[in-house]
N, C-alpha and C positions, 0 to 999 in steps of 0.2 A: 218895687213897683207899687202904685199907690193903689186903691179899690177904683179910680177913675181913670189911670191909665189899662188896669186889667180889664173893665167893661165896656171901654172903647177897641183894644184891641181883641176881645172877643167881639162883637157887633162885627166886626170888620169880616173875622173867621167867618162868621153865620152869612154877611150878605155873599164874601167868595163860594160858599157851597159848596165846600170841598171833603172837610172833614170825616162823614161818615156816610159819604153818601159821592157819586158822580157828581163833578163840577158841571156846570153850565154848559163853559166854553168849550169843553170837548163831547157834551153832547149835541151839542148843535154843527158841532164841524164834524161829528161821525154819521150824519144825515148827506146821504146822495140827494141832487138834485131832482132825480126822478121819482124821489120818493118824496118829496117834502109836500106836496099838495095831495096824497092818497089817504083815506080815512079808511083803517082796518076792519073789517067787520066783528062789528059790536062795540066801536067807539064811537063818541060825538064825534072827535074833533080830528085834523091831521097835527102835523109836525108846523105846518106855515102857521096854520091857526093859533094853535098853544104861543106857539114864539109870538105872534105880535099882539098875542091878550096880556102876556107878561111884559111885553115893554109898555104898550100903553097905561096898563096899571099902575105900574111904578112909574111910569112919568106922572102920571094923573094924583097919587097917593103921595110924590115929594114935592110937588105944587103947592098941592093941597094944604101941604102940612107947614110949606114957608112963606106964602106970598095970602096977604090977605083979600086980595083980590084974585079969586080963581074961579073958572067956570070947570065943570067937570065934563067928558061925554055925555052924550046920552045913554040913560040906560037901557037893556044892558047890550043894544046893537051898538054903542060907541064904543066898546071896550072888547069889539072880535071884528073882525076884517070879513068883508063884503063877502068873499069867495074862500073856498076851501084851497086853491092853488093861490101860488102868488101872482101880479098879472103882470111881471118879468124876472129875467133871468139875475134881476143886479138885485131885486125886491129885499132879496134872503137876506145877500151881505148886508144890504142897509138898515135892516132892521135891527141885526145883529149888531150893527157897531152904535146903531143910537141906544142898544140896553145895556151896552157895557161902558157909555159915555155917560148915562144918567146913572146908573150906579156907580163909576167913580165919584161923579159929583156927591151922590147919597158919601161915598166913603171918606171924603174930601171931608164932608160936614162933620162925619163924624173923628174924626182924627182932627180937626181943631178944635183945642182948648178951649177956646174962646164958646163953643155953642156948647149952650147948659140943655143937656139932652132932659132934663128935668123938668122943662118950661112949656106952660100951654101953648099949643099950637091957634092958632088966629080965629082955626074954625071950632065949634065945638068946645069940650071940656078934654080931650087929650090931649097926653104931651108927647113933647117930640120923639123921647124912647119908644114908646109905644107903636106910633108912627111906623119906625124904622124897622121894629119886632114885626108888626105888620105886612111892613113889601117882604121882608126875608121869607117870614110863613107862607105869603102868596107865592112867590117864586119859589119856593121847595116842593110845596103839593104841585104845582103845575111841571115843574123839570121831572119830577117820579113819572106823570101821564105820557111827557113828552119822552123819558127812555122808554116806557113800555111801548109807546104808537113803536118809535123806530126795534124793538125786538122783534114787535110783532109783524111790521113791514118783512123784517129780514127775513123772518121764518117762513114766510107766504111766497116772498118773491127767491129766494136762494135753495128753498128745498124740491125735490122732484116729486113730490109729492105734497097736493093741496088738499088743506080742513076744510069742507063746504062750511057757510056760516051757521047753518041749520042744525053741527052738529054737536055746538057747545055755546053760551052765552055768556060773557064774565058776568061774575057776581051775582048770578041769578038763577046757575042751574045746577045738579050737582058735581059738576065740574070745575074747577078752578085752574087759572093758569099760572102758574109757577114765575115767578122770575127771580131775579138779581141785579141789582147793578154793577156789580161786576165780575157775574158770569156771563159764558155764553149764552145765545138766541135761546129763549125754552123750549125744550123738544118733550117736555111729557106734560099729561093730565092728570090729575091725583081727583079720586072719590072722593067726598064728603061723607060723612054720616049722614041719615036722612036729618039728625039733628040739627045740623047745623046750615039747612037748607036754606038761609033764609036772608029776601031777596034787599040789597043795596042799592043803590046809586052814586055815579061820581059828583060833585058838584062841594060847595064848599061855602062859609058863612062868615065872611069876612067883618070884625066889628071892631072899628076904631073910631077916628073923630066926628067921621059919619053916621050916621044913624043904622040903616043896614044896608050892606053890599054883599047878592049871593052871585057867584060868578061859578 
């Protein structure tokens, strides 16, 4: 295998997001419908929202990055959906099947020989790899928020016993909530040292052929 067929077929591994981490596609089909528009207490976003910030990104970011003539959303209300629910029952699947059609596309480009992933892209001074390193990084950090909305749905709505919000805050208090992607729902709270008290935010600093996009 040559160094160009090894770094296209890894691209490929990274955009599937399977490897060391929950794939995509079965996070998204492990979301009940009555869960996908609820936003957990002490998160921005739900399960609808994350999902159609990541497909319109990645649609918007491989535009972007082939067609010299593109207009992008606006920012940054074009790039998250009106409403925390979806505004029908079909919303979900469709959203779904247009981010798994624009990443084949993405996979498409990159498994033909032909595109020199090396080459400046129309906009800007980056090149197309970069690009591609890019929707993969976006789509990773947002599928991690999007398993944890749906543990933290399940733990609120499946257990007989509910956490009022008042009485932990992620990343801000000396509590922290545990997870896994491939354990079950988290059921404990672990202490912090008072040292390490010290308070985060979600949110994320995207910089490629654009100038800045914080999403």
């Amino acid at each position: 295998m040559t160094n160009d067929n090894a770094l296209r077929e890894n691209l490929v591994n990274l955009l599937n997001s399977g490897d060391a981490h929950q794939d995509f596609d079965s996070a998204v089909d492990e979301i009940p419908a009555a869960l996908r528009g609820k936003r957990p207490a002490g998160m921005p976003h739900s399960a609808w929202e994350l999902l159609e910030h990541v497909r319109i990104a990645q649609a918007d970011i491989l535009d972007y990055s082939r067609k010299a003539v593109h207009v992008s959303p606006e920012f940054p209300d074009g790039y998250w959906p009106p409403s925390p629910e979806p505004p029908n029952d079909a919303a979900w699947d469709e959203s779904v099947a247009k981010f798994r059609a624009t990443r084949a596309a993405i996979i498409a480009l990159v498994n033909d020989e032909s595109t020199d992933l090396f080459a400046k892209i129309p906009h800007g001074t980056a090149i197309l790899l970069a690009q591609i390193l890019l929707i993969a990084d976006h789509n990773t950090y947002h599928l991690g928020q999007l398993v944890l909305v749906r543990r933290m749905l399940f733990t609120l709505h499946s257990s007989p016993f509910t956490l009022h919000p008042s009485l932990f805050t992620l990343h801000s208090s000396p509590f922290t909530l545990h997870t896994s992607f491939h354990s079950p729902p988290p059921s404990r709270l672990r202490r912090l040292p008072e040292s390490q008290h010290r308070p985060q935010r979600l949110g994320g600093v995207l910089r490629g052929g654009r100038s800045q996009l914080v999403l």
